[in-house]
C-alpha distance (Angstrom), angle and dihedral (degrees) to the residues before:
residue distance angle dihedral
X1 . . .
X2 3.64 . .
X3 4.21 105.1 .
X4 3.91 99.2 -165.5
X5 3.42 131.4 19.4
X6 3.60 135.2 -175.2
X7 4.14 121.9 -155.8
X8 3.80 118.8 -158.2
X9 3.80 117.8 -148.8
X10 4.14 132.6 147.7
X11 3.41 130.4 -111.9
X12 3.97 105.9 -99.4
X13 3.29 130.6 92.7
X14 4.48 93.3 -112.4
X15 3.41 105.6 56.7
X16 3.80 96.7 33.2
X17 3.82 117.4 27.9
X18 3.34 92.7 109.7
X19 3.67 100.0 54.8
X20 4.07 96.4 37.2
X21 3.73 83.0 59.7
X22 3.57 93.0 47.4
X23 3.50 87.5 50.8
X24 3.76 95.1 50.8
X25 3.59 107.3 42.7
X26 4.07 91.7 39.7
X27 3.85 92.7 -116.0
X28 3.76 97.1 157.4
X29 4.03 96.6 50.9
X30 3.91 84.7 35.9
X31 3.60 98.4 39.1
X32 3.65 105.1 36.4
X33 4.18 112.6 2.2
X34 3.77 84.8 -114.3
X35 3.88 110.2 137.8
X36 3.94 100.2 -140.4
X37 3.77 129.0 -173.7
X38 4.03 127.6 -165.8
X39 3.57 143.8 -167.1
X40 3.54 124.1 -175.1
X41 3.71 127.8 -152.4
X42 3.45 132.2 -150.3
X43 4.20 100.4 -120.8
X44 3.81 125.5 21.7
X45 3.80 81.2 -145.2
X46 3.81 94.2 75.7
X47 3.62 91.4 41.2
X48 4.20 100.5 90.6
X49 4.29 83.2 52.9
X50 3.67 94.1 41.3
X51 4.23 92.8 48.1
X52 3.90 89.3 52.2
X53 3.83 93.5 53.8
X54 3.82 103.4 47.7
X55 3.39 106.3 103.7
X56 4.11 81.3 -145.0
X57 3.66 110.8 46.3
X58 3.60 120.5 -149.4
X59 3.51 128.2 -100.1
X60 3.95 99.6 -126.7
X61 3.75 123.1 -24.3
X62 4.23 133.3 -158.6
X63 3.74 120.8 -124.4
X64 3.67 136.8 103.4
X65 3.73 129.7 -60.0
X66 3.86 89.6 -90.4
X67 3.49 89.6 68.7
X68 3.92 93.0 59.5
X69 3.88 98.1 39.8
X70 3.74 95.9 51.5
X71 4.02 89.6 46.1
X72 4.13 81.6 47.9
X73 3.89 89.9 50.1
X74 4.30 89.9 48.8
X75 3.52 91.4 54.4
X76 3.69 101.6 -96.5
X77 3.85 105.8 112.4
X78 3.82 110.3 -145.4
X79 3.68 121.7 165.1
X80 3.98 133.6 -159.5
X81 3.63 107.7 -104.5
X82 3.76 104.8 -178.9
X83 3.91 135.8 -9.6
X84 4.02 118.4 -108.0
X85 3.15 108.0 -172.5
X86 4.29 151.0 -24.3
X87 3.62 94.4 -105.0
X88 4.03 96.5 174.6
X89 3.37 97.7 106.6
X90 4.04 94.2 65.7
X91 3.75 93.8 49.6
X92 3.51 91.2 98.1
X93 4.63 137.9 173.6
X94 3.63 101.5 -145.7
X95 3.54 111.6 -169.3
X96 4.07 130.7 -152.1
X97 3.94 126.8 -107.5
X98 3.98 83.6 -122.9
X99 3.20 102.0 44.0
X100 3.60 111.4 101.4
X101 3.82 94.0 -144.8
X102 3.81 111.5 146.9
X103 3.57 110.3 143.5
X104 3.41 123.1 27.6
X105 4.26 98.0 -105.0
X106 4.28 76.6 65.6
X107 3.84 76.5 84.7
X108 3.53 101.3 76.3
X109 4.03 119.7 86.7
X110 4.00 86.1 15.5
X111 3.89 124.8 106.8
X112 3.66 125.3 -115.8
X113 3.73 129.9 -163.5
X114 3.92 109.9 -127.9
X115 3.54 139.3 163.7
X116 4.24 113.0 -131.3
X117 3.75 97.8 -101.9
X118 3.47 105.8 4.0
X119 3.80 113.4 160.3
X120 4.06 86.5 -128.9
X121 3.60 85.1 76.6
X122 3.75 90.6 81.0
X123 3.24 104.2 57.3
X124 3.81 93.9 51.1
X125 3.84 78.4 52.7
X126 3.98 97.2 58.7
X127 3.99 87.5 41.5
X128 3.68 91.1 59.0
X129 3.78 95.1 43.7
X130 3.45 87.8 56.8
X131 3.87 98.3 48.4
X132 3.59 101.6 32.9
X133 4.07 97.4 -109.2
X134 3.97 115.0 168.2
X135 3.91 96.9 -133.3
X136 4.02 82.0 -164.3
X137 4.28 81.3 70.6
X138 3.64 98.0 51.0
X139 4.48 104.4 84.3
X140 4.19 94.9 -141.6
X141 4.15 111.0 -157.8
X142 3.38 114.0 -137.6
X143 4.18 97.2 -132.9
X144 3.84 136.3 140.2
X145 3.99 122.5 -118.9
X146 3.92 86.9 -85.8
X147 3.50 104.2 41.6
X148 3.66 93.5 50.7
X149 4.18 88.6 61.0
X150 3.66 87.4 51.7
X151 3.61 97.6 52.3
X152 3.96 92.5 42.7
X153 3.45 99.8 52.9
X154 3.76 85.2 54.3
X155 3.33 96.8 52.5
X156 3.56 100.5 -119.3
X157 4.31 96.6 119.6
X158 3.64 122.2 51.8
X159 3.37 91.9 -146.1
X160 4.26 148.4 -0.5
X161 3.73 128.3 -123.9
X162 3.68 105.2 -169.7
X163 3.80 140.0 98.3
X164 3.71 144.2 -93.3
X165 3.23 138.6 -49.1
X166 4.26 80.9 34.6
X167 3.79 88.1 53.6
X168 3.21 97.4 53.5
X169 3.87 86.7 49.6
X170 4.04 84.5 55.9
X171 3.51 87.2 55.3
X172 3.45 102.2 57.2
X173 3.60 84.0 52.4
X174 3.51 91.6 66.3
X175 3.71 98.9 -93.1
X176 4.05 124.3 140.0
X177 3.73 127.3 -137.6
X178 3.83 100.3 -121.0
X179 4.35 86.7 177.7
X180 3.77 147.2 -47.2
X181 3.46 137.8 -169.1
X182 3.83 97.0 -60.0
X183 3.67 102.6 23.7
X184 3.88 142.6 55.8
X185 3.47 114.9 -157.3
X186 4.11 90.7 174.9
X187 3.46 123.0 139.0
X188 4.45 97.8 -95.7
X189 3.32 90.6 -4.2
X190 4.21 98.5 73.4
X191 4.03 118.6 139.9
X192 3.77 146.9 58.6
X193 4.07 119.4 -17.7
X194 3.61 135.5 166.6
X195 3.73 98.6 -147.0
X196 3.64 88.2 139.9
X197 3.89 136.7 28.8
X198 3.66 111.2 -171.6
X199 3.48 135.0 164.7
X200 3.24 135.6 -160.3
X201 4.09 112.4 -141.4
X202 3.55 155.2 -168.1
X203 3.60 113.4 -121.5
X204 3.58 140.7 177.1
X205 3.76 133.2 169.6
X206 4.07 120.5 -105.5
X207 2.93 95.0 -122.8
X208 4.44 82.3 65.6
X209 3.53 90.9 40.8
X210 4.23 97.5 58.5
X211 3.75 88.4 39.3
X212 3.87 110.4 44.9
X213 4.34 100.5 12.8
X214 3.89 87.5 154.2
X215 3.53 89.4 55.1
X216 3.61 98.4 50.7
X217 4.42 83.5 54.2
X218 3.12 90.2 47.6
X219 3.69 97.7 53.2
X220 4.23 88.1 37.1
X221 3.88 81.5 59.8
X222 3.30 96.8 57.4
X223 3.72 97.5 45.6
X224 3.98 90.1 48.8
X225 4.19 87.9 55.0
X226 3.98 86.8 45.7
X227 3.69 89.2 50.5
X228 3.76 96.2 52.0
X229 3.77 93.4 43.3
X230 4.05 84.8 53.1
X231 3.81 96.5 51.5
X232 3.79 91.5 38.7
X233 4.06 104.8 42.8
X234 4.01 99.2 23.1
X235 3.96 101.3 156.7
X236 3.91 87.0 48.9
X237 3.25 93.8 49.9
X238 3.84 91.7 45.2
X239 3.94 89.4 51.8
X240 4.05 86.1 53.4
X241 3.73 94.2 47.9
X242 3.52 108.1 38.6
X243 3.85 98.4 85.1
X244 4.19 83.6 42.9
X245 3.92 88.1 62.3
X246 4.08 99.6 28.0
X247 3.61 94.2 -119.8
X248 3.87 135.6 110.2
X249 3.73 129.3 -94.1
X250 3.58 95.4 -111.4
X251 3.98 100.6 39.8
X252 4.14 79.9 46.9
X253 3.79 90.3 55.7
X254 3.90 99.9 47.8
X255 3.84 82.7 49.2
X256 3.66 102.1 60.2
X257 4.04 93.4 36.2
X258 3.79 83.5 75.9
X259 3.87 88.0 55.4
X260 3.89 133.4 91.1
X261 3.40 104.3 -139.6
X262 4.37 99.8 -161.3
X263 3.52 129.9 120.6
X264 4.19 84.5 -161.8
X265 3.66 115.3 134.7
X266 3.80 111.1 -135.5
X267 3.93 143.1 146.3
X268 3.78 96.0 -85.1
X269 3.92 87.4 54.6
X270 4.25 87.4 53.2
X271 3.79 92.3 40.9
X272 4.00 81.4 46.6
X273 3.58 94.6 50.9
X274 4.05 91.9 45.5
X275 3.31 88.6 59.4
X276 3.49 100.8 53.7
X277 3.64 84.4 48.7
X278 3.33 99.8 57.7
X279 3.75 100.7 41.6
X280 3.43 106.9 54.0
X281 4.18 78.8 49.6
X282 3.35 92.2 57.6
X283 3.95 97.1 44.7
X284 3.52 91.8 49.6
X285 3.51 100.6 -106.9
X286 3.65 96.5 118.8
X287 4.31 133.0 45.4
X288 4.22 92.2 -136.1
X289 3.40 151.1 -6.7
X290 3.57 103.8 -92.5
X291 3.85 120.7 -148.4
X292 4.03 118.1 -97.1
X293 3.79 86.8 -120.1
X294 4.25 91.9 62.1
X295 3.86 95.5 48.8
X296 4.30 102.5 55.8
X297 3.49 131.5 30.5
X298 4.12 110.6 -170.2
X299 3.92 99.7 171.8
X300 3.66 90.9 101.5
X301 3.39 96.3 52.3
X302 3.34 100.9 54.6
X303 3.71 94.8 47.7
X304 4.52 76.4 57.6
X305 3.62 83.8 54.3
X306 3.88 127.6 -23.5
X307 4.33 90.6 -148.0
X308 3.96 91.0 70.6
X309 3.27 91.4 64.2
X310 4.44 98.0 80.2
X311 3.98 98.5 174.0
X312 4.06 143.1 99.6
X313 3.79 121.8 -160.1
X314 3.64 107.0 -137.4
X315 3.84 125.6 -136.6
X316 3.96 97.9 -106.0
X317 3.74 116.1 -142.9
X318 3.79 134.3 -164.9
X319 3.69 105.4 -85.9
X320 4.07 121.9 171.8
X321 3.63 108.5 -139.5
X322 4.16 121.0 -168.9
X323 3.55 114.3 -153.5
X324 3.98 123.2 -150.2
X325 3.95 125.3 174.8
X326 4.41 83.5 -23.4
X327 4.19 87.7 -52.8
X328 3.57 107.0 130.3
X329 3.44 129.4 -153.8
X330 3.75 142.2 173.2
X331 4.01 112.3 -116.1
X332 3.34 101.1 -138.9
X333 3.59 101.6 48.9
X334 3.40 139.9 122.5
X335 4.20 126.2 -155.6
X336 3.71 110.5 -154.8
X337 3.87 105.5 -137.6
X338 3.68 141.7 91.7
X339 4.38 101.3 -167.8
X340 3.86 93.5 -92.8
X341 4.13 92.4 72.3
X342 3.65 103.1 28.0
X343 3.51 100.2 118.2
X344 4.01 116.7 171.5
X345 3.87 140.1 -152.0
X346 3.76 113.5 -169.8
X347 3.65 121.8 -154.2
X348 3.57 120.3 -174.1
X349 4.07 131.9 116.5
X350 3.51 93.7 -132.1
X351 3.68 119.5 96.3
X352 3.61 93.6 -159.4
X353 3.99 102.8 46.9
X354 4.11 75.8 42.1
X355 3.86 81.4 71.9
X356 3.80 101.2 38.6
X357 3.46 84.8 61.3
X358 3.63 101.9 43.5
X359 4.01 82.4 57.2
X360 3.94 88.5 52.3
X361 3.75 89.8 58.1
X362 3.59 98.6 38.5
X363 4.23 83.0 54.7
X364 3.74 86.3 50.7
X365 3.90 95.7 49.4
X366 3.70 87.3 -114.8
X367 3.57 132.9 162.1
X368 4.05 119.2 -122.3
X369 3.48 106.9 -152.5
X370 3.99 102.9 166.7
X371 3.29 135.2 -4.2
X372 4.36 119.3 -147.1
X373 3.40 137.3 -153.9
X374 4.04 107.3 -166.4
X375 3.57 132.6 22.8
X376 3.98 93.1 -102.7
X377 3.77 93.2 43.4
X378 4.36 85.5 60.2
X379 3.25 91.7 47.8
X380 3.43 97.4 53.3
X381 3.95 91.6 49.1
X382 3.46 95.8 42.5
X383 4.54 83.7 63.6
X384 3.57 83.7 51.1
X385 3.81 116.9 43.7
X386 4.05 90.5 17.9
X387 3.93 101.5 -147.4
X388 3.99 120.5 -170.9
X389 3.94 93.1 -144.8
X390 3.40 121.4 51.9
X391 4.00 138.5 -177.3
X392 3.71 113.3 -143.9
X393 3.78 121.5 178.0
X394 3.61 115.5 -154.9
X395 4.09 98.3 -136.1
X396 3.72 120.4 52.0
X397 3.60 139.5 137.0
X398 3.69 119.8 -69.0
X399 3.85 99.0 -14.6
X400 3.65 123.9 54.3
X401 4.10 119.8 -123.6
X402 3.61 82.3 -120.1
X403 3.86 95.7 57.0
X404 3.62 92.6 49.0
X405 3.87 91.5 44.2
X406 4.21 87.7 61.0
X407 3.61 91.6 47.1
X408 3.76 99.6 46.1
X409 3.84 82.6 55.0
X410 2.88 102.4 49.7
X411 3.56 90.9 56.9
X412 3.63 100.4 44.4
X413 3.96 115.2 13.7
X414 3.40 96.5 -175.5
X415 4.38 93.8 57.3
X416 3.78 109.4 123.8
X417 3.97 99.2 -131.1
X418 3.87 124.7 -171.1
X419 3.55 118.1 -159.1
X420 4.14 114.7 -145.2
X421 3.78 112.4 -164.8
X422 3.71 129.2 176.5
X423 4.12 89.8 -151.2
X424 3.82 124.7 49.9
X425 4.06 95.9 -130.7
X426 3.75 101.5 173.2
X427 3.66 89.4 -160.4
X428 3.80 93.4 51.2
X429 3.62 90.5 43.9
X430 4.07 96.7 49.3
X431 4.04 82.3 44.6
X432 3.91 92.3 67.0
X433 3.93 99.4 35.4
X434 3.85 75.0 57.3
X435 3.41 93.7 55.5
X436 4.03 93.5 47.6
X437 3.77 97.6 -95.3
X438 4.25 105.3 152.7
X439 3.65 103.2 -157.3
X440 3.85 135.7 25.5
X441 3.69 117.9 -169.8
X442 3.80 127.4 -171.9
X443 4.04 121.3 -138.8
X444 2.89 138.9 -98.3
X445 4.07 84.4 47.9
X446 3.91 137.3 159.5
X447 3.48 116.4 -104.9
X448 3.79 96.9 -156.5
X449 4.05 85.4 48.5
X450 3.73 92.5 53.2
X451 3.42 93.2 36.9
X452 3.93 88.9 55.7
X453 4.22 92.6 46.6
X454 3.65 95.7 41.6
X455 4.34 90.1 49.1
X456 3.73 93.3 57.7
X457 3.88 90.8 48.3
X458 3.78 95.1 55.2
X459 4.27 111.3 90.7
């Protein structure tokens, strides 16, 4: 039995509500005779770094997946144990008074404030695959949470990429949202997006997990009970936490309404946690791409409670996939459709792949019947305007593509579904030509390209 143990978290309100609650209303000695200690840092990004050098390591810690994966890639295996919260929504671009940004090519030759590794990054990632922005243009500054304020309140960055509360912060300074993880706030382009999925997490390293599994429950029982007091007394909890994170009550409040407060295990978290994966692979942060079974660990959680855990592992069969300009399709596959009865429902929360794809079918001599924002919304369309082709992207708000996929399916075997996906996850993408998905194509695409592959596939 572990006698002391110390808990890791940062000092926002995303990440860490849980456990700053836990630490203020005594939950773990109340809650589960554990005798808990915490620090909180100022940015999950100096976390992995910070973990290595303490001559006493913590116990578990709260952060995003990137915190685990680069840990796992240092030598220190740490796994995800259970979800926190849907912290997309406080990613946030804030962009200057001055700064003549307007539309979203404004970007390039301007300065942005951004933390090394900060999960933000992404979803300025997905907005400039969708618009066509050179990233390569855009001068990013290399600044921590705090430093970033500094420099835009003198004027020196354009804009901020960072998170709440320091967004609000950049706010009050006169700044404007221009979009986050969840949210475009672009001129036209204003509404829900899923440019970002992140997470914040409880982790803890295996070595932890083997040695002390009842005190990882335990401590996974406490942060469920914080996590229902949060979502079910939010301006008390607000008023308790305020002083913790050195903001007001109300500022506080507007900050966690943009979180997901759910330690629930579903596809978005996976597709998520693949992303994470694969980006700090491809930006050299990491040696490999390490399998999905080395990065999360959910047996504990269910044993908490076996209803957090919302996912099925499908019986995978051999399927032979061709690859052409990064479409995807199954070999032995036939598309039912000859251009008079190709007849299309697009699902996708992007307005602007929306309209790559409406120029796809148009090039096909398709008809659009609908187009969807969320996964529920195109499966609700699809039982009322019935279309034979449909366009399914894998991350949208509330329901993941993959969710939607199963139920369209089950509805209609025979539905021709292509996938869209802004990240190449082979296990995501073997996942849905499991399921009986034809086509999976990876953004930012060519609609004339597609248009050409997909045409010589249909009978």
């Amino acid at each position: 039995m572990a006698k002391q143990l110390e808990i890791w978290g940062v000092s926002d309100p995303n990440t860490s509500a849980q456990l700053a609650l836990a630490v203020r209303m005594d939950l773990f000695k109340k809650e589960a005779n554990l005798n808990v200690t915490c620090q909180f840092l100022e940015s999950g990004t100096t976390m992995p770094d910070e973990i290595l050098r303490a001559s006493a390591r913590p116990f578990a810690f709260t952060q995003t997946p990137i915190t685990a994966i680069q840990l796992h890639d240092k030598g220190y295996s740490t796994k995800v144990v259970a979800p926190l919260a849907d912290i997309a929504g406080t990613q946030q671009v804030i962009i200057h008074p001055d700064s003549q940004i307007d539309q979203p090519r404004d970007l390039e030759g301007k300065r942005l404030g951004l933390a090394r590794g900060a999960a933000v990054y992404m979803a300025i990632r997905n907005m400039a695959n969708d618009y066509g922005i050179d990233l390569h243009k855009v001068e990013f500054i290399d600044l921590l949470p705090h430093d970033q304020i500094t420099a835009f309140n003198a004027g020196t960055l354009d804009a901020i990429a960072c998170w709440e509360p320091w967004t609000t912060k950049a706010r009050n300074l006169g700044g404007r949202l221009y979009f986050s993880g969840a949210r475009s706030e672009i001129p036209g382009m204003e509404g829900d997006v899923n440019w970002l999925i992140d997470e914040g997490c409880m982790m803890v390293p295996d070595e932890h997990i083997a040695k002390y599994p009842e005190e990882v429950i335990a401590i996974l029982h406490v942060m469920r009970i914080a996590t229902h007091f949060i979502n079910e007394n939010r301006r008390e909890v607000a008023k308790e936490l305020a002083s913790f994170f050195d903001v007001g009550q109300q500022e506080l409040i507007a900050a966690m309404r943009k979180n997901l407060y759910s330690m629930t295990f579903d596809n978005l978290f996976r597709i998520g946690l693949l992303g994470f994966r694969d980006f700090l692979y491809h930006e050299g942060m990491v040696s490999q791409k390490f399998s999905e079974q080395t990065l999360y660990d959910f047996t504990l959680l269910r044993q908490v409670d076996p209803s957090l855990i919302a996912i099925e592992k499908n019986i995978s069969r051999d399927v032979s996939v061709v690859e052409k300009h990064q479409v995807y399709y199954r070999k032995d596959m036939t598309i039912v459709g000859d251009g008079r009865d190709v007849r299309f429902l697009v699902a996708d929360d992007s307005k602007v792949v929306r309209s790559s794809l409406v120029q796809m079918i148009e090039i096909l001599g398709g008809e659009m019947l609908g187009e969807a924002r969320t996964g529920q919304e195109a499966i609700d369309m699809f039982e009322k305007l019935h279309p034979n082709f449909i366009t399914m992207d894998l991350s949208m708000p509330g329901m993941s593509g993959i969710d939607a996929v199963k139920r369209i399916l089950s509805l209609e075997p025979e539905t021709n579904i292509i996938v869209i996906s802004g990240t190449d996850h082979k296990e995501l993408r073997e996942e849905v030509f499991d399921l009986g998905v034809k086509v999976f194509i990876v953004k930012p695409f060519d609609p004339l390209q597609v248009a050409e592959i997909i045409g010589l596939l249909l009978l």
